[in-house]
C-alpha positions in Angstrom: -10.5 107.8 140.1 -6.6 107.1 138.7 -4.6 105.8 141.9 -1.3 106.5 139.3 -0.4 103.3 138.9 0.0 101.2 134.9 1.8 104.7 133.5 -1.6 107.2 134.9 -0.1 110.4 136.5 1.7 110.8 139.7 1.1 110.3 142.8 2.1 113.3 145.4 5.5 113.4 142.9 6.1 109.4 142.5 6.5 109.2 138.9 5.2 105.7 137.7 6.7 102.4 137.2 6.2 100.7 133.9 6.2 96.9 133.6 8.1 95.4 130.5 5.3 95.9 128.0 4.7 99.2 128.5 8.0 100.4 128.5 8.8 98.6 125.3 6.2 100.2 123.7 8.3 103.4 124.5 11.2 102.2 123.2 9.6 99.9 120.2 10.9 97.3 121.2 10.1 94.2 121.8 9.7 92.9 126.0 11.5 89.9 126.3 14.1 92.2 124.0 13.9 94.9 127.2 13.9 92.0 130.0 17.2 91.1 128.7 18.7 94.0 128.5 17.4 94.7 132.5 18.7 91.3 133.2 22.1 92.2 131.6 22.6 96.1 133.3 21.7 97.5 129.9 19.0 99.3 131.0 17.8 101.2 134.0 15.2 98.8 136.0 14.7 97.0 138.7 12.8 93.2 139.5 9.9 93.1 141.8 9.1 89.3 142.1 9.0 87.9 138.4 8.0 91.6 137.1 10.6 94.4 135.5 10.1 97.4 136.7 10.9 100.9 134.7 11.0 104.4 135.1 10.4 106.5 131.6 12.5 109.1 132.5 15.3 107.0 133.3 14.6 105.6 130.0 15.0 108.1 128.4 17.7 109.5 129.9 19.4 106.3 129.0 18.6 106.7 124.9 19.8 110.6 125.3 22.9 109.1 126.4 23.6 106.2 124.3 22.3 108.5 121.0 24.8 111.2 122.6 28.0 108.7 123.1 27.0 107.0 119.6 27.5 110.6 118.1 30.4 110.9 119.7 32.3 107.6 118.6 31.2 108.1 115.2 33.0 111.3 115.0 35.8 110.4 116.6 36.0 107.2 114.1 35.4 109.5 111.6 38.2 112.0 112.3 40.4 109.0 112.5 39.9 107.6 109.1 40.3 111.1 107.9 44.0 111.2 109.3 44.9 108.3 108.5 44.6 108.9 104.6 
C-alpha cells in the first residue's frame, strides 16, 4: 500500500513533498540548479536536515507568476520603445 510519501497521493489532504530531484524533473531543471535557487529565496521550499523540500503546487504557482509578471514587463517595455520613437 502507498503511505503518500516520494510524490504518491495524499494523505488525509497533505499534499506531498518533493525532494530536489523530483521537483526538478517538474520544472526541467537541473537539482543543484533548483537547490540554489531554494537557497537563494527563488523558489518556494523549505530544508529538512541536508534535504530540500517542495510543494508542486507552490511550484507551480511560482512559474504562473513569474510567466505572468514576464508578460507583463515585456509589454510594458514594449509600449515604451513604441513611444519613445
Amino acid at each position: 500500500m502507498d503511505s503518500g510519501v516520494q510524490g504518491g497521493p495524499p494523505i488525509d489532504g497533505f499534499e506531498p513533498l518533493l525532494d530536489s530531484r523530483e521537483a526538478s524533473r517538474y520544472l526541467r531543471i537541473h537539482y543543484k540548479t533548483l537547490e540554489a535557487k531554494a537557497r537563494l529565496g527563488l523558489v518556494p521550499a523549505m530544508k529538512e536536515g541536508k534535504c530540500w523540500l517542495f510543494r508542486l503546487s507552490l511550484l507551480n504557482e511560482d512559474v504562473d507568476h513569474k510567466l505572468k509578471s514576464n508578460v507583463t514587463n515585456h509589454a510594458v517595455l514594449t509600449r515604451d520603445r513604441k513611444e519613445k520613437s
